[in-house]
C-alpha positions as CSV (number, residue, x, y, z in Angstrom):
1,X,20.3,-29.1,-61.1
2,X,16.5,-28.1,-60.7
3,X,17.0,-24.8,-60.4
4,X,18.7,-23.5,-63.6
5,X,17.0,-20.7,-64.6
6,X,13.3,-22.3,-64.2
7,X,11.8,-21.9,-60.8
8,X,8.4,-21.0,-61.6
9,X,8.0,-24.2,-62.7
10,X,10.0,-26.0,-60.2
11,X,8.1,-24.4,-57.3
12,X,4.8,-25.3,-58.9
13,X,5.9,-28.7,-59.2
14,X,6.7,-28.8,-55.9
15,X,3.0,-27.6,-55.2
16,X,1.4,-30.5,-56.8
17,X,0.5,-33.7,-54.6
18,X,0.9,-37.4,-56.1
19,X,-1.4,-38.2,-58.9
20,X,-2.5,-34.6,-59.6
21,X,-3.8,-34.6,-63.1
22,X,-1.7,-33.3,-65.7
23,X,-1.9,-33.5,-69.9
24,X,0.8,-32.7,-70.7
25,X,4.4,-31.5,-70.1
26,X,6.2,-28.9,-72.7
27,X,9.6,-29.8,-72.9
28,X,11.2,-26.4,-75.3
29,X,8.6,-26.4,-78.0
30,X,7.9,-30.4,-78.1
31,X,5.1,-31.6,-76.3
32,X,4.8,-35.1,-74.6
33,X,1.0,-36.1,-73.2
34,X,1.0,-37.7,-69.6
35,X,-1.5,-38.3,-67.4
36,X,-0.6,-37.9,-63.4
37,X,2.1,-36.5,-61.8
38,X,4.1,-38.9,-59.8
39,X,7.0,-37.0,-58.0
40,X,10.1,-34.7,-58.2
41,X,13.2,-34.8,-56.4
42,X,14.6,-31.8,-55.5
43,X,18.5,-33.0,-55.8
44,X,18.2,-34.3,-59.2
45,X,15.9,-31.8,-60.5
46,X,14.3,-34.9,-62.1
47,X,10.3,-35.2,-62.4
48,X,8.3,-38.4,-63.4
49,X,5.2,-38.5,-64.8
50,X,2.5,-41.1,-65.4
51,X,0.9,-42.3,-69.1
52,X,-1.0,-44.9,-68.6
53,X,0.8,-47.9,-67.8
54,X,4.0,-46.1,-68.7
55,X,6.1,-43.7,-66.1
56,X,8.1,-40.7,-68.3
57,X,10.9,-39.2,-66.3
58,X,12.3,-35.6,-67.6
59,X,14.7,-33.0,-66.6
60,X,12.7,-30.1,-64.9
61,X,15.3,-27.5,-66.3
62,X,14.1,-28.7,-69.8
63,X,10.2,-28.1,-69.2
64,X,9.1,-25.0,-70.1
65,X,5.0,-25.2,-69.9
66,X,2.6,-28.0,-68.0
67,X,-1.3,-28.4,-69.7
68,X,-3.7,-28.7,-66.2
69,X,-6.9,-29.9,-66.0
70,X,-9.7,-27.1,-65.8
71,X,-10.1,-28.5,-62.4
72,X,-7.7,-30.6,-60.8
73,X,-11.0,-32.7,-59.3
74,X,-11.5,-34.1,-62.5
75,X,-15.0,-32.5,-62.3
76,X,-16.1,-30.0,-64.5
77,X,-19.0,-27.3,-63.1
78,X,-20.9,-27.3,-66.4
79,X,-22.5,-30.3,-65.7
């Protein structure tokens, strides 16, 4: 299932570690703020996300963009 036709974006979620800072996840045009990444399991092809308090859990064949912090230390070199 995760690999319908959208592997650029499965392999780059495969590149991210727990809790890397993401804003959100484009899911065909509609766009649904998160904060962290949590995990994404290859077999399913499902990915979970973290909003706060709340975990969000879409189908990776369904995302089709990811918004990233500048830097993914949370630290931005302008100051």
């Amino acid at each position: 299932m995760s690999d319908k036709g959208n592997n650029s974006i499965t392999d780059v979620l495969r590149s991210f570690p727990i809790n890397y800072v993401v804003h959100e996840v484009e899911l065909q045009g509609q766009s649904e703020e998160v904060t962290n990444f949590l995990g994404f399991d290859d077999v399913t092809g499902l990915v979970l996300f973290k909003n706060g308090s709340e975990t969000k859990v879409f189908d990776s064949s369904r995302i089709t963009g990811l918004l990233l912090d500048e830097d993914p230390n949370g630290e931005n070199e302008d100051n």
